[in-house]
N, C-alpha and C positions, 0 to 999 in steps of 0.2 A: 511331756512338759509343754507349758504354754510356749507360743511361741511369739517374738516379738516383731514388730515391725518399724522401722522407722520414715519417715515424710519428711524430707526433707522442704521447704517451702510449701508444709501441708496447710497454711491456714490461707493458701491464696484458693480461686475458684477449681483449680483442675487438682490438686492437692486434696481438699476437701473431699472432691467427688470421688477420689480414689479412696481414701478412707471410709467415705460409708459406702463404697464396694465389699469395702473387705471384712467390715465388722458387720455385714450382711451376709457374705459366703462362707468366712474362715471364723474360726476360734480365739482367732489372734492378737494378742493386745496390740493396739496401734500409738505410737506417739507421733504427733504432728507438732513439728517445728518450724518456728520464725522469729521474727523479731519483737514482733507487738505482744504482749503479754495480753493487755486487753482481748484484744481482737480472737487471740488464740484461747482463756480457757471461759471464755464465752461459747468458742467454736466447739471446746472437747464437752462441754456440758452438756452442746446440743446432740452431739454425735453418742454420747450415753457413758455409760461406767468403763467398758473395754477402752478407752478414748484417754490420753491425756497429752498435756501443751507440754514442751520443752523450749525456754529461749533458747537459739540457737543460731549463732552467726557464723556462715559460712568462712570466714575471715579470721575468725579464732579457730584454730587449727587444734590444740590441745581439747577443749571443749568439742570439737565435731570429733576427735579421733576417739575419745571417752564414749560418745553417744553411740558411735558407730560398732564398737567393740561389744557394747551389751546388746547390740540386733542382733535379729535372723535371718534379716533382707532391709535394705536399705533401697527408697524409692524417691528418686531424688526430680524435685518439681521447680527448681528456684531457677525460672528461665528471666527474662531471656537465657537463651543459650548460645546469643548468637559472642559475647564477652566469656562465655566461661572457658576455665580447664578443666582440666580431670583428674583436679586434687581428691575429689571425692573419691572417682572410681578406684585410682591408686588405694587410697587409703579403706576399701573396701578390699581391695585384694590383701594389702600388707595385713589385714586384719580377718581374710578368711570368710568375710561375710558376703553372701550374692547383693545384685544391685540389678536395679531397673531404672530406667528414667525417661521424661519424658521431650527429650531432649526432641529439634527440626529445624535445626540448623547444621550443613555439611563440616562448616568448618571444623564443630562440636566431636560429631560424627567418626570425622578423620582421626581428630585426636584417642578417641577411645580404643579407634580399632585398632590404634597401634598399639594397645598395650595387651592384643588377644593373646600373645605367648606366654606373657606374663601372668594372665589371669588363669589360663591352663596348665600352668605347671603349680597353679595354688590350688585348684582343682572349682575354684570359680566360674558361677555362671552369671553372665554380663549382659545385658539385652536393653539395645538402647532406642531411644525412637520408639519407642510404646505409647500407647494414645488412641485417637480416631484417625488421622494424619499428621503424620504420619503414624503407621501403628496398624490399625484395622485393615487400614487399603493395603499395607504390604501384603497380607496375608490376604486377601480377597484376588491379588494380583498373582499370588502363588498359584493358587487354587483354579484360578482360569488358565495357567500357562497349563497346567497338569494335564487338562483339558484336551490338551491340544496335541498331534502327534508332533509340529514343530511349529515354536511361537519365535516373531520376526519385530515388532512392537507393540511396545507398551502405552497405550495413550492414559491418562491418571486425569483425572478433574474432578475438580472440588468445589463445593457453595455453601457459600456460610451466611446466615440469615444475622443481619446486626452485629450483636456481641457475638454470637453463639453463645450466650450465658460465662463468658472464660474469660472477660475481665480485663482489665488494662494488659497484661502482657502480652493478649494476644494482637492488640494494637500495635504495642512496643515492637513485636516479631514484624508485622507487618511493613509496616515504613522501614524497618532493619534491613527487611528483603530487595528494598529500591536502592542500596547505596550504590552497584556496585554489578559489572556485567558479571556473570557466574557460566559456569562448566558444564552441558550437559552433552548426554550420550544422542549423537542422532549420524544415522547409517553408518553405524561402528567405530566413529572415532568420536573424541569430546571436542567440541565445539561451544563457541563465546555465544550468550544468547543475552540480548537485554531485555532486564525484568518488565513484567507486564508490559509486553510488547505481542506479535502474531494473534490478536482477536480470531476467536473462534466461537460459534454459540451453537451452543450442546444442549440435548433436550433430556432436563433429566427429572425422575419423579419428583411431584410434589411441586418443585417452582417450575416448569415448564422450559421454555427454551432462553438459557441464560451464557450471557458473553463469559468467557473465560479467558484470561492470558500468562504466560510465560511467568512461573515462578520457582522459585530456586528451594529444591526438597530434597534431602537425602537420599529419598527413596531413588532420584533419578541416578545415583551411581552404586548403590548397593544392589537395585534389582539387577542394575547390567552386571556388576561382580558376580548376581549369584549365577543367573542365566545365561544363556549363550543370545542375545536380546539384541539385535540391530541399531535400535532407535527405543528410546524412555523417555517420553512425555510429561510434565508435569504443570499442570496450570489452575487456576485459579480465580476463583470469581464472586460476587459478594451481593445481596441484594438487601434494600431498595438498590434498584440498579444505579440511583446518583454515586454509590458509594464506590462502586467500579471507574466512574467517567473522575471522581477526585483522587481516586490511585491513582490511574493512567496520568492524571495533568500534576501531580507532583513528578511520579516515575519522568517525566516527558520533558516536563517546561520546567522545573527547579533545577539550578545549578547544581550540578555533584558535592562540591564542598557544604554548600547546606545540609544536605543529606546525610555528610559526614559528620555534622556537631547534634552531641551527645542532646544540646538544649532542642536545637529544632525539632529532633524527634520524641522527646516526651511534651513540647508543645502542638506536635500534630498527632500525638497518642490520645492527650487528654481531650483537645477538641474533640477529634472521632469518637472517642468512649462517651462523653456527655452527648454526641449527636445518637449515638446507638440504645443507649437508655431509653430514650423517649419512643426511638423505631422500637426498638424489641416489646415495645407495651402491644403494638398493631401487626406489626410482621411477624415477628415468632424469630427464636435462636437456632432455628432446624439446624441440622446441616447433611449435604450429599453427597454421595459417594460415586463415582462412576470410575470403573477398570473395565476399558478395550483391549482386547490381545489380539491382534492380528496374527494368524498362521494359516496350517494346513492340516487339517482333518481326514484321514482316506482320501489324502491325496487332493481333495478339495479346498481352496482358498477359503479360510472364513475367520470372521470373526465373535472371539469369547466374549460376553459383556454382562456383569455384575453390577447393580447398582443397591447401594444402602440409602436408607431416610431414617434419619433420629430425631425425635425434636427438640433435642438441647444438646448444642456440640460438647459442653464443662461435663455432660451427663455420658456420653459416648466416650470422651477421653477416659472417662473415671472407668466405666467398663472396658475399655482394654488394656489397661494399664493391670487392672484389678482383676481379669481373669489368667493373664501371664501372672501376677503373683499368684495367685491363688493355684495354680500349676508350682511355682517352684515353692509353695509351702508344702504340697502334698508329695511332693518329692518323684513326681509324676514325670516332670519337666527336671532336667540335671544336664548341661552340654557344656562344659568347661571352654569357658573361653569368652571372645566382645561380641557378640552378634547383633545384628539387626533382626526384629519379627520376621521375615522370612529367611529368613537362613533357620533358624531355631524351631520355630513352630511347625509342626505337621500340619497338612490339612484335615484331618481326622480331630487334633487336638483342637485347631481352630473352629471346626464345625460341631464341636461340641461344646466346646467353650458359649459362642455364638447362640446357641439353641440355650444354654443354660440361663444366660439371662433374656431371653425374649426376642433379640436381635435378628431380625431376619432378611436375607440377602437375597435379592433375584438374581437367578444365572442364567444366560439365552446364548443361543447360536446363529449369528445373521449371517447367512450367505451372503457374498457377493453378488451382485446383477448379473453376473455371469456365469454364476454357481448353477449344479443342479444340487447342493447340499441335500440329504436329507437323513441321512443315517444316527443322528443322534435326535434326541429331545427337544423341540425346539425353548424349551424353558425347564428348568430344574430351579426348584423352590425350598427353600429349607428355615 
């Protein structure tokens, strides 16, 4: 029997690109849902005949529970996420049906994972934080701990060219991520860190050596739940590099309470987004990946380190989103319960995934200065 899919926020950029993932890999009829009728069976015309628009407001409960009941997987994309609950998820569970989303916001985060008992006793499989980043890098970050005979930190950084192709909310997310100091894991306990703060410049394929700072991801308390992980990193960086020095000086010099009104931040979303239009004609929407793991190898200090280059982050998200479904349509992928990409995903499943649409990861081992490392490969490529 066909099988169905539902998009929740599929006629936004990252919604989209999951959808022609999947009516690319899988069999699956897709329905992509929003608000704008226009906008949307314009989008399902271009995506082809497997493809169709559903209006669908998240807010009508009756109408989403309806939609939700005739899927097969519900892939839920209407971020921010940094406001939502997890009416959806619930009502995926009360309803039997798996879910994905591509949620990267903790607060989000928190709320699903409490409802992992619930979803395993429905026999539910829940996987949140799917995407590029978060999403790829969890599992790029698995795969390097594995590496290792004992991993002690996580260092995670990120560059995103302009828009990265992903549209107002990826804006939206961004100034969301300044309101407010946040929680992260470093030398075993959680600790307050203020957003885009600690500059560091990391040299990573493709843009060279680019300033990165303190931003608030999922990733940084689910990898320390999954792992036995000291210290998880996660920071963040954006070129043309002006677009870095105008984070920092709203993060820095705006009062909190601005920060906190709903107006100021789609009025510094929509600024930013019209200034990125024009960059992404000459910069490009790359974006990269970089996972450090520090441990020990044969007894040897060293460091794992992974790095991805895509050149359209809307294009990346859509492929990891789309190859975790495309796993739990083939029934490949089954783990009852709320996870995050590395809790769920093998590294087997992941590097095959990975290989299947073109994606390719470098993996290296840098000794320390002190090191005599040499016993493994000093680059594994796939």
């Amino acid at each position: 029997m066909t099988q169905h899919v539902l998009i929740l926020g599929g006629t936004g950029r990252i919604g989209s690109k999951i959808a022609a993932d999947l009516l690319a890999h899988t069999e699956a009829q897709v329905t992509i849902a929003g608000r704008n009728p226009d906008v949307g069976i314009k989008l399902s015309k271009q995506l082809g005949d497997r493809c169709r628009f559903a209006p669908i407001d998240l807010n009508d409960w009756i109408c989403l529970l309806d939609s939700i009941s005739q899927s097969d997987l519900v892939i839920h994309c209407a971020g921010p996420f940094h406001y939502r609950n997890a009416v959806v998820l619930k009502t995926c569970i009360d309803s039997g049906v798996n879910y994905l989303d591509v949620s990267d916001h903790p607060s989000f985060t928190c709320k699903a994972i409490a409802l992992r008992a619930k979803a395993e006793t429905a026999g539910i499989t829940a996987i949140v934080n799917t995407g590029v980043f978060p999403g790829i890098s969890n599992s790029m970050v698995r795969r390097d701990i594995e590496q290792l005979d004992e991993a002690q930190k996580v260092h995670l950084s990120y560059v995103v060219g302009g828009s990265g192709g992903a549209g107002l909310t990826m804006m939206r997310s961004t100034f969301l991520g300044l309101q407010r100091q946040f929680e992260a894991q470093i030398n075993g306990k959680r600790q307050k860190v203020q957003p885009y703060s600690d500059r560091e410049v990391i040299d990573f394929p493709h843009y060279g050596r680019v300033g990165v700072y303190w931003f608030d991801m999922p990733e940084s308390f689910t990898i320390a739940d999954t792992f036995p992980i000291e210290t998880v990193m996660t920071k963040f960086g954006s070129v043309p590099h002006f677009y870095n020095y105008l984070t920092w000086s709203v993060a820095r010099l705006w009062h909190p309470r601005l920060l906190r009104s709903q107006s100021v931040i789609e009025f510094l979303s929509r600024v930013s987004y019209a200034i990125t239009r024009i960059s992404d004609r000459f910069g490009g929407t790359e974006v990269a990946i970089r996972s450090e793991v520090t441990g020990f190898k044969y007894g040897q200090r060293v460091r794992c380190v992974s790095t991805l280059v895509h050149p359209n982050t809307a294009d990346a998200a859509g492929i990891g989103t789309g190859t975790i479904a495309e796993l739990l349509l083939s029934g490949e992928l089954k783990k009852p319960g709320v996870w995050a990409p590395e809790q769920a995903i093998s590294t087997p499943m992941f590097e095959a995934a990975m290989q299947s649409r073109g994606v390719d990861i470098q993996q290296q081992f840098v000794p320390n200065a002190d090191s005599h490392f040499s016993k493994v490969p000093s680059a594994v490529i796939y």
